[in-house]
MARNU-522924 format. One record per residue (C-alpha): x, y, z. Coordinates in steps of 0.1 Angstrom, whole numbers, always signed. Each point is the difference from the previous one (the first is absolute). Layout:
// residues N
> X,Y,Z
...
// end
This chain:
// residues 110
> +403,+665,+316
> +1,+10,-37
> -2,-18,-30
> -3,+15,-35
> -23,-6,-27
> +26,-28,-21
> -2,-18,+31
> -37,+1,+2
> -4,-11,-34
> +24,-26,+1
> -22,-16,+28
> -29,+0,-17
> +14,-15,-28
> +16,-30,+20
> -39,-1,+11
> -16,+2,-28
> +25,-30,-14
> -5,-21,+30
> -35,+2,-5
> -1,-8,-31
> +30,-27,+2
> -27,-12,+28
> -28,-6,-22
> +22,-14,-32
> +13,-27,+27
> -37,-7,+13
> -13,-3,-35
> +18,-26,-10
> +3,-22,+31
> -17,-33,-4
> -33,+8,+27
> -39,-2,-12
> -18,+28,-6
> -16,+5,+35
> +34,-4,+16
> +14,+26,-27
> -26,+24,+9
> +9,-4,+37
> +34,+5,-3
> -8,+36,-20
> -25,+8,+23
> +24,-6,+27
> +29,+17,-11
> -17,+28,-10
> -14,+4,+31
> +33,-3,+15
> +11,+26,-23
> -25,+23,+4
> +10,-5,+37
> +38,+10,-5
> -11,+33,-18
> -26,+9,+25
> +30,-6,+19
> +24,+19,-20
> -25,+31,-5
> -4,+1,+39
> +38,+6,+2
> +2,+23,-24
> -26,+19,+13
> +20,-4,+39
> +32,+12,-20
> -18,+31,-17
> -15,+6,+36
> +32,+2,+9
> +15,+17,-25
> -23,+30,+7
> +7,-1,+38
> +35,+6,-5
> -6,+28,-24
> -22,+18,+22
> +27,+0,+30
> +27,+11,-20
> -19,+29,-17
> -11,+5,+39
> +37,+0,+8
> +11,+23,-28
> -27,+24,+13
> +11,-2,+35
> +38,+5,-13
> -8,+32,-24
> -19,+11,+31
> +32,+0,+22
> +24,+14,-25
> -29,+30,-7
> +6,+5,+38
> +33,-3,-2
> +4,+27,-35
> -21,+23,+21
> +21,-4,+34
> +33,+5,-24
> -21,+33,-17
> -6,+14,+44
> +34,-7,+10
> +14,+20,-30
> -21,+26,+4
> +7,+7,+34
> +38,-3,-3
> -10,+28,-29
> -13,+25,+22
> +26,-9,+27
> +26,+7,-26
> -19,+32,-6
> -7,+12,+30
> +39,-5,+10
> +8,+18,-32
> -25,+24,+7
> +8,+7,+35
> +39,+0,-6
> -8,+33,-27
> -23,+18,+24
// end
């Protein structure tokens, strides 16, 4: 899966203004102190959660990412293998029709 960098940034932005919509929306609810301090503690708990989270997949994704680039380098390797053999099969062939040719050529003079 692929996803740009506009994409990327436009996610953390929607993050980074939840978060902070969040802690607008906790400050001015109507709770004590303790209970305020709670809340935060909770939610940023919870949030540090969802990015342990998120870094976990991105991590899995990059995992991935380099997986899949290893077998297709492996599988451009194996295919410029096969079409060297196949150039140098070509190059054998020629070259003994070539000295067929020649030899008829040769033999047809002599």
């Amino acid at each position: 899966m692929y996803t740009d960098d506009s994409s990327n940034s436009n996610w953390s932005a929607f993050m980074a203004g939840a978060l902070i919509g969040a802690g607008v929306a906790l400050l001015l609810a109507p709770q004590s102190g303790n209970e305020l301090r709670s809340t935060l503690r909770d939610y940023a708990s919870k949030a540090k959660d969802e990015l342990d989270e998120a870094t976990e997949q991105g991590r899995a994704a990059w995992d991935s990412a380099v997986e899949r680039g290893q077998e297709y380098v492996e599988g451009g390797k194996q295919t410029l293998r096969k079409a060297g053999r196949a150039a140098r099969d070509f190059v054998d062939e020629t070259m003994q029709t070539a000295e067929q040719t020649a030899e008829e050529v040769t033999s047809r003079r002599g």
